[in-house]
Gaussian input, Z-matrix of N, CA and C with variables (Angstrom, degrees):
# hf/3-21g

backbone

0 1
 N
 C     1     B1
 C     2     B2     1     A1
 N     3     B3     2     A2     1     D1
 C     4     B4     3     A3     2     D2
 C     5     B5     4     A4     3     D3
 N     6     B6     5     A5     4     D4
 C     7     B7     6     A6     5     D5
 C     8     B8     7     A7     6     D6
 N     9     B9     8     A8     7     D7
 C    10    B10     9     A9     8     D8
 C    11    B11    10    A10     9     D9
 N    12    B12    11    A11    10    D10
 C    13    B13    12    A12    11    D11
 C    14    B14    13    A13    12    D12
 N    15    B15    14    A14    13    D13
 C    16    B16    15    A15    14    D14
 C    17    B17    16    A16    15    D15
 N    18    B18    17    A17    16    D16
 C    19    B19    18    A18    17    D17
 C    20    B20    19    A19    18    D18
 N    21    B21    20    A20    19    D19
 C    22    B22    21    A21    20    D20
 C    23    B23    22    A22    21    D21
 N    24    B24    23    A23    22    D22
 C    25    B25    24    A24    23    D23
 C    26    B26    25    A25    24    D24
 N    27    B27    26    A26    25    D25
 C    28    B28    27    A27    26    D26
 C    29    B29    28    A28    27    D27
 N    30    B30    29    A29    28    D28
 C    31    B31    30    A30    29    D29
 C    32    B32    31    A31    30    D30
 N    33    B33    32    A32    31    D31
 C    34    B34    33    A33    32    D32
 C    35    B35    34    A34    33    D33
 N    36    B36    35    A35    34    D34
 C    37    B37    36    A36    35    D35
 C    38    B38    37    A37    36    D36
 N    39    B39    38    A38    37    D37
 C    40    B40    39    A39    38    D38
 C    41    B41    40    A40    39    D39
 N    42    B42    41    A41    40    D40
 C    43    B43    42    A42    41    D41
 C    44    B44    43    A43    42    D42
 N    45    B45    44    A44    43    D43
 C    46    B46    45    A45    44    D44
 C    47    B47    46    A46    45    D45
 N    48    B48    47    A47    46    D46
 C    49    B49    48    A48    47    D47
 C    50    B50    49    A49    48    D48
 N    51    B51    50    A50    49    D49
 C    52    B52    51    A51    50    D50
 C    53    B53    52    A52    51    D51
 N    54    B54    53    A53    52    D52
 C    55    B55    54    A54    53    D53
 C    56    B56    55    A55    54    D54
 N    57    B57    56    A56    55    D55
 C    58    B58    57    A57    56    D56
 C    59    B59    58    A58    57    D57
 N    60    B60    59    A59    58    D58
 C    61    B61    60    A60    59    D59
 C    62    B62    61    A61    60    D60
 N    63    B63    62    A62    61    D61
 C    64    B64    63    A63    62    D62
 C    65    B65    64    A64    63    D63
 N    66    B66    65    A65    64    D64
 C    67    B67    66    A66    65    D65
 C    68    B68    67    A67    66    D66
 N    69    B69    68    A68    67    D67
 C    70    B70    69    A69    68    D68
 C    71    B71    70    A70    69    D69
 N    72    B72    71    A71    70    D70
 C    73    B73    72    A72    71    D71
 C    74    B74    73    A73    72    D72
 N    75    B75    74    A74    73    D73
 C    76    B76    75    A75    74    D74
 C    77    B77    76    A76    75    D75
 N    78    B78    77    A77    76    D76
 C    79    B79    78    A78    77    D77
 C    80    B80    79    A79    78    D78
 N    81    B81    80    A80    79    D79
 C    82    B82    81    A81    80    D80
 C    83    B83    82    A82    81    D81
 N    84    B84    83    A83    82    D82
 C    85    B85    84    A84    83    D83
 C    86    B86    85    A85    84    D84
 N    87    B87    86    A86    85    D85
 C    88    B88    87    A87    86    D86
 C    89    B89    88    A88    87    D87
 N    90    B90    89    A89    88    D88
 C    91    B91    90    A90    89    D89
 C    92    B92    91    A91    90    D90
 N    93    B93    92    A92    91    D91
 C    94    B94    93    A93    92    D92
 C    95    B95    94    A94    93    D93
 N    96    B96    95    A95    94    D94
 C    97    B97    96    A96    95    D95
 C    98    B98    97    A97    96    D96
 N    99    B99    98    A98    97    D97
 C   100   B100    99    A99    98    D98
 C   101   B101   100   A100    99    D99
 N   102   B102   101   A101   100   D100
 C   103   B103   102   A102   101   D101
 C   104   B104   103   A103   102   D102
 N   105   B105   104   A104   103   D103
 C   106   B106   105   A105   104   D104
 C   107   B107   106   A106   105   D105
 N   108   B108   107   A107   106   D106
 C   109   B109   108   A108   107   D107
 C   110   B110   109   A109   108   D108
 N   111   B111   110   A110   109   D109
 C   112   B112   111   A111   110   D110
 C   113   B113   112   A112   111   D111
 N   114   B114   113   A113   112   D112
 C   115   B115   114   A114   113   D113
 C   116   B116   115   A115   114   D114
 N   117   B117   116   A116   115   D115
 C   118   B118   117   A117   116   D116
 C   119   B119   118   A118   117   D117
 N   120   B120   119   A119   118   D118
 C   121   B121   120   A120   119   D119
 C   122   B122   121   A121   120   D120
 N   123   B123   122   A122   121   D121
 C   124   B124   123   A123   122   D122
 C   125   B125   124   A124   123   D123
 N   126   B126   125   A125   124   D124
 C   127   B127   126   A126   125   D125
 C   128   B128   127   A127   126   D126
 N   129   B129   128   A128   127   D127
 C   130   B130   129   A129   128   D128
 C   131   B131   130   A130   129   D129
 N   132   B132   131   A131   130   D130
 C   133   B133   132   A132   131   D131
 C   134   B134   133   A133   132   D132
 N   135   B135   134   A134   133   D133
 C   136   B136   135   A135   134   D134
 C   137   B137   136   A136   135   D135
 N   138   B138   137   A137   136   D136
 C   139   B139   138   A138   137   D137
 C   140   B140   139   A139   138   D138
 N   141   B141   140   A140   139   D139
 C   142   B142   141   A141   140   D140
 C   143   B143   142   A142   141   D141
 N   144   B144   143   A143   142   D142
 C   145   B145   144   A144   143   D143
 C   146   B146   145   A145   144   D144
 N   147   B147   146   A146   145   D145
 C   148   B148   147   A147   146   D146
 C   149   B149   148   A148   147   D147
 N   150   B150   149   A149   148   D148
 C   151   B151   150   A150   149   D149
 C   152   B152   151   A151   150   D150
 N   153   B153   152   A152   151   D151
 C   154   B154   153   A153   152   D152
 C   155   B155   154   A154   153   D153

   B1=1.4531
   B2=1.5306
   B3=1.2004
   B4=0.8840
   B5=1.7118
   B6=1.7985
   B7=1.8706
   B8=1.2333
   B9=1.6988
   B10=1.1678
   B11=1.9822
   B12=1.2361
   B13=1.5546
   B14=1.5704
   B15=1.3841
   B16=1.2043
   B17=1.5509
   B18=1.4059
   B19=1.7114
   B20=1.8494
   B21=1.0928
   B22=1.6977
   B23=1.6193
   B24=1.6190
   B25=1.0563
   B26=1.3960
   B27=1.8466
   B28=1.4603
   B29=1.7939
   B30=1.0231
   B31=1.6683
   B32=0.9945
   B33=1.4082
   B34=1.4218
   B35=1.6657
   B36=1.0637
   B37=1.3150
   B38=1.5908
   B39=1.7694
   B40=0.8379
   B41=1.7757
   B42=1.3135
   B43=0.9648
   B44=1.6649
   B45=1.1596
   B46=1.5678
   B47=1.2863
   B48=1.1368
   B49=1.8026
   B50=1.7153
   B51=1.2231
   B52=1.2724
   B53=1.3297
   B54=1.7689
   B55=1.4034
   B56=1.8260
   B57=1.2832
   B58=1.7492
   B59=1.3345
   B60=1.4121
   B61=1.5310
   B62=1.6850
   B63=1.4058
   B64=1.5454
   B65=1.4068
   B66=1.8344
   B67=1.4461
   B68=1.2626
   B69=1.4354
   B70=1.0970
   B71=2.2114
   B72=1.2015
   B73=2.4249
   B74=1.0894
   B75=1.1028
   B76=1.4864
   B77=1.5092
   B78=1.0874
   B79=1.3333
   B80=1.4785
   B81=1.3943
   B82=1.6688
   B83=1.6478
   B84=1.3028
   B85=2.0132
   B86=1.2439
   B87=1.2118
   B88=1.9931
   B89=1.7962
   B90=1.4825
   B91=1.0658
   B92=1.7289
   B93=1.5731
   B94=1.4078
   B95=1.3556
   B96=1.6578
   B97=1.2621
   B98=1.4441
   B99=1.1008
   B100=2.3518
   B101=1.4632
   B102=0.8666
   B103=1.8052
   B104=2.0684
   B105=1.3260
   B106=1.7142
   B107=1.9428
   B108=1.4616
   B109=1.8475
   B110=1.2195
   B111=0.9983
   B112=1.4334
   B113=1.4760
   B114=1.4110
   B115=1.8366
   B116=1.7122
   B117=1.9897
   B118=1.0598
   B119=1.8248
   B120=1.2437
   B121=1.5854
   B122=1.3316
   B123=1.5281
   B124=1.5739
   B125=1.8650
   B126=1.4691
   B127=1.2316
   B128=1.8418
   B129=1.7214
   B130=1.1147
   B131=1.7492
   B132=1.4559
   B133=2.0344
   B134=2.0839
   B135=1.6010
   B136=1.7055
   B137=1.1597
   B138=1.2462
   B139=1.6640
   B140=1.6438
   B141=1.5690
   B142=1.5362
   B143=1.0928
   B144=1.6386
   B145=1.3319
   B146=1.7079
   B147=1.3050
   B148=1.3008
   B149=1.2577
   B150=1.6225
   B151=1.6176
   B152=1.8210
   B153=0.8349
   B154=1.4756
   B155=1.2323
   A1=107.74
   A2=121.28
   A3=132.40
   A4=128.91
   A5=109.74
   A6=98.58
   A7=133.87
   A8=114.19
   A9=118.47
   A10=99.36
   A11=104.61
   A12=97.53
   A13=120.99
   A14=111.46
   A15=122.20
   A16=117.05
   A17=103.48
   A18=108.62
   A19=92.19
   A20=133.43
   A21=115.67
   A22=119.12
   A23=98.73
   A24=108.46
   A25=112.42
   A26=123.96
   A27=125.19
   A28=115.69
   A29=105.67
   A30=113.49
   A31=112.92
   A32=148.64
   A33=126.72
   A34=102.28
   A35=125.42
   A36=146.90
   A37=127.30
   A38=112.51
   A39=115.42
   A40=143.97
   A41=108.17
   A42=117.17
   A43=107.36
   A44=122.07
   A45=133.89
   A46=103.21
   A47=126.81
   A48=137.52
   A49=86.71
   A50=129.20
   A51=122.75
   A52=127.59
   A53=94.51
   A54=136.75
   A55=78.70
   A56=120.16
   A57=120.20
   A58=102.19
   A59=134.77
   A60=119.78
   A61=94.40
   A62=112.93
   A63=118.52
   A64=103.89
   A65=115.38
   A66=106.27
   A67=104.64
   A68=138.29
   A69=159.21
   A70=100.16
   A71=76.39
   A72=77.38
   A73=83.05
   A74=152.59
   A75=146.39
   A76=127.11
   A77=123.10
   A78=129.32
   A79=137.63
   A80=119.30
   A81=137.70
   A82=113.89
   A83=102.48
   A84=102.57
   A85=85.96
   A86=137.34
   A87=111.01
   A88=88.43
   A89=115.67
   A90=129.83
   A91=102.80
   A92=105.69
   A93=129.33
   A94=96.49
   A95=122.40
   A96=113.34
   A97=137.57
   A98=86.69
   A99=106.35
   A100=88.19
   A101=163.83
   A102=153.02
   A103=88.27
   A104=95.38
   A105=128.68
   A106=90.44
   A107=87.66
   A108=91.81
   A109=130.92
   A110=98.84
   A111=117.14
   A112=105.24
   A113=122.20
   A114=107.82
   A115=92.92
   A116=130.85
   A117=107.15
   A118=86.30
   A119=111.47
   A120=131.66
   A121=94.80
   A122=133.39
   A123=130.29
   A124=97.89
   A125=105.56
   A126=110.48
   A127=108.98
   A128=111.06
   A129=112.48
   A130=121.45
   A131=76.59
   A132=66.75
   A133=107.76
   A134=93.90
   A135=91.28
   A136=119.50
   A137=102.03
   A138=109.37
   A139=119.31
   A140=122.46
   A141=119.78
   A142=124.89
   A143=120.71
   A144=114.06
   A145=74.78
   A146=140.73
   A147=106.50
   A148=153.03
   A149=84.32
   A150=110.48
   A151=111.17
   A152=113.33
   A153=133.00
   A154=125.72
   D1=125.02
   D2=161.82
   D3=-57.16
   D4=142.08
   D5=174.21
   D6=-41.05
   D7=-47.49
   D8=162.48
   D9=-49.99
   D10=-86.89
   D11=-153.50
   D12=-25.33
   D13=-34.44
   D14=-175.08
   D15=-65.43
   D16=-42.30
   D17=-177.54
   D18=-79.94
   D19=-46.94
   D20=159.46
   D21=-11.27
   D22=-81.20
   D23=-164.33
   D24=-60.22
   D25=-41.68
   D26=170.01
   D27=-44.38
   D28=-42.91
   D29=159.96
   D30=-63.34
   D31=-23.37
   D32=-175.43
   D33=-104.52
   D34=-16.21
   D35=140.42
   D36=-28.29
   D37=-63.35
   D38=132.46
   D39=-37.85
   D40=-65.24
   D41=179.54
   D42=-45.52
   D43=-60.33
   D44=-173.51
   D45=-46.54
   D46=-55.30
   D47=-173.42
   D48=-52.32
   D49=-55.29
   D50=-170.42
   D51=-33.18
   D52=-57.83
   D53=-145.42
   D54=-83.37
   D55=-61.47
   D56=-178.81
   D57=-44.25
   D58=-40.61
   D59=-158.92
   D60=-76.51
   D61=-45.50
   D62=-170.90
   D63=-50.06
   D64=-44.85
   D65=-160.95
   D66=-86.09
   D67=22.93
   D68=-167.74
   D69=-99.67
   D70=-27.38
   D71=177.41
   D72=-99.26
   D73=64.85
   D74=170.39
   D75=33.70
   D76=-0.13
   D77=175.20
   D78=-59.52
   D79=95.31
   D80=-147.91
   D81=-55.86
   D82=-12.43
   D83=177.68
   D84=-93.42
   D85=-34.25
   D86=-152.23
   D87=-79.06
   D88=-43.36
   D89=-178.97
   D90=-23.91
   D91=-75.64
   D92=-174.83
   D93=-44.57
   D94=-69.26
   D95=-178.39
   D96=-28.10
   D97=-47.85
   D98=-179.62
   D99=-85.66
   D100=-5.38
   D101=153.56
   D102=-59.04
   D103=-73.64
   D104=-170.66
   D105=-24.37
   D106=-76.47
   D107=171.45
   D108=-29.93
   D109=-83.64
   D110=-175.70
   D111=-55.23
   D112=-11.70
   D113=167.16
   D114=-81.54
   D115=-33.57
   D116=-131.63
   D117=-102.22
   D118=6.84
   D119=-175.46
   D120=-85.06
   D121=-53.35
   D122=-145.31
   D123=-89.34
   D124=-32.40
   D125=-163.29
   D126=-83.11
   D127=-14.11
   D128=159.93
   D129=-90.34
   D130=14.82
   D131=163.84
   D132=104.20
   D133=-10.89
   D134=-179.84
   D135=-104.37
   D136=63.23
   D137=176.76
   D138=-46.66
   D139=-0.95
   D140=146.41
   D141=-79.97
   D142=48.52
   D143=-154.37
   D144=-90.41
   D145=-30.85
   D146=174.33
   D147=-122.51
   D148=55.99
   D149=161.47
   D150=-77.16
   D151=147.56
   D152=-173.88
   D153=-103.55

């Protein structure tokens, strides 16, 4: 993996932790979103997509 790829994926990483706290008020898009992630996290190679 490349530097770039890596700081990608740390951002989408980020991003997901986000998206979990949001889907945390019950709200059904952030929900979808962190599903969305975590497919577009595992398929770049970060199979800790679900560490938190």
């Amino acid at each position: 993996m490349t530097e770039t790829q890596a700081r990608h994926l740390a951002q989408l990483k980020n991003l997901l932790a986000e998206c979990r706290h949001m889907a945390a008020y019950g709200e059904e898009i952030w929900a979808r979103d962190t599903e969305a992630l975590e497919w577009a996290i595992g398929q770049l190679g970060g199979e800790e997509a679900g560490e938190g």
